[in-house]
C-alpha positions, -999 to +999 in steps of 0.1 A: +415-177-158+418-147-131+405-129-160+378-143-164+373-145-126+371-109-127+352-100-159+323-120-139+327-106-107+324-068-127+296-079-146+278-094-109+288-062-094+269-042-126+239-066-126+231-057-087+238-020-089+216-017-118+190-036-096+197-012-070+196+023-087+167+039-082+143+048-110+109+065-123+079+032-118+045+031-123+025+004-110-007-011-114-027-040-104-069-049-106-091-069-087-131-074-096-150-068-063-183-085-055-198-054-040-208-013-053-183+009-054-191+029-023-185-001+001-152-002-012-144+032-008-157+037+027-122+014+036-101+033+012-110+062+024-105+061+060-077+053+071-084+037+100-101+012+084-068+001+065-067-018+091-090-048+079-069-048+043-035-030+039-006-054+037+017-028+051-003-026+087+016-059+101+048-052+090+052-042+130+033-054+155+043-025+181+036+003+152+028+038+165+004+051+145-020+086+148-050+100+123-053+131+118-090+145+130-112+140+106-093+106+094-111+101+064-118+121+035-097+147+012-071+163+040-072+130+059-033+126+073-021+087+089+016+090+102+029+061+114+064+055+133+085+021+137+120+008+142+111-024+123+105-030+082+075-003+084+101+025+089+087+061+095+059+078+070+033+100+065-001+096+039-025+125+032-053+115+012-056+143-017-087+137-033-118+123-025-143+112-048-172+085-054-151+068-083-114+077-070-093+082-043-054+097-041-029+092-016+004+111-016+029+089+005+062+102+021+080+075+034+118+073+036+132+104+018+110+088-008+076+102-025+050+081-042+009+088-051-012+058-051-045+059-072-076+037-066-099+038-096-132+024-089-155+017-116-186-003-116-188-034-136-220-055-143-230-054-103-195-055-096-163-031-089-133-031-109-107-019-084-073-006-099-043+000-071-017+019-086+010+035-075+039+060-089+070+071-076+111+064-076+126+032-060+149+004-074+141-024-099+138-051-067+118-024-045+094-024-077+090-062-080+086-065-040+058-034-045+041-050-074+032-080-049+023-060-020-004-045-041-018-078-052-015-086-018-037-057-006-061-061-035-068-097-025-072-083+014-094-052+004-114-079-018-119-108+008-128-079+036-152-063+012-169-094+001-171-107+039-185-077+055-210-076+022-219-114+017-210-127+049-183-149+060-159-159+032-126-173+030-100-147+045-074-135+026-033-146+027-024-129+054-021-134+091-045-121+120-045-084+128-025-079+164-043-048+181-029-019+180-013+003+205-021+039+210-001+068+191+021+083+216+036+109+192+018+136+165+018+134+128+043+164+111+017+188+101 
């Protein structure tokens, strides 16, 4: 009995730390927009504007955030600074063009590159969110949903701001936010 007791308890203890180690992921999730490609863009693009759409911007209300000057654009840097779930990170947009966009994201001893494809599609947009980079088997499951999430935001804003009010998104109201007190690490 006490063996069996402990073969279970190793075999829990391997299931979660397997869960846990930290691996190689690539992501990738697609949302058909109601709008041409450079409508979608302009809030990809400009960080600031993440604002309307990213599911990461109300992971702290009291956030401190600063953009680099320009903020949008290839060179474009958004640091942002929390003691809550947002944590501390930098984004630098990398390339800039009409049909993609690439961020390169540093956020807790972590690196990760996000990709937004944008391809025109019978009047429409196909956008494609993806993102690579190392982090655990739960962290990729959690990710995968975030991007959804943000898909389904960047969609409803999009389609609002191009057809006029629509149904808003899953997501709660955006809180105001406060003014950067501190500089992004150049």
């Amino acid at each position: 009995m006490i063996t069996a007791i402990v073969a279970a308890t190793l075999a829990a203890v391997l299931v979660i730390r397997a869960a846990a180690k930290p691996d190689a992921f690539r992501l990738r999730r697609s949302t058909r927009i109601e709008a041409p490609p450079e409508k979608i863009r302009e809030l990809i693009d400009d960080f600031p504007l993440w604002a309307s759409w990213s599911p990461y911007e109300d992971l702290d209300p009291v956030m401190l955030r600063a953009y680099s000057e320009p903020a949008a654009g290839e060179g474009a840097v958004y640091a942002w600074k929390s003691s809550g779930r947002a944590g501390t990170g930098r984004m630098v947009i990398t390339e800039s063009s009409p049909s993609r966009v690439v961020v390169h994201l540093d956020r807790a001893r972590t690196h990760s590159v996000a990709r937004f494809t944008l391809c025109p599609a019978n009047g429409a947009t196909l956008v494609t969110w993806s993102m690579e980079g190392v982090g655990s088997f739960l962290a990729r499951h959690l990710l995968g949903r975030e991007l959804e999430t943000g898909l389904a935001n960047l969609k409803a804003t999009v389609e609002r701001n191009w057809y006029g009010p629509r149904k808003p998104a899953r997501r709660a109201p955006r809180r105001p936010h406060r003014a950067a007190i501190f500089q992004p690490a150049a």
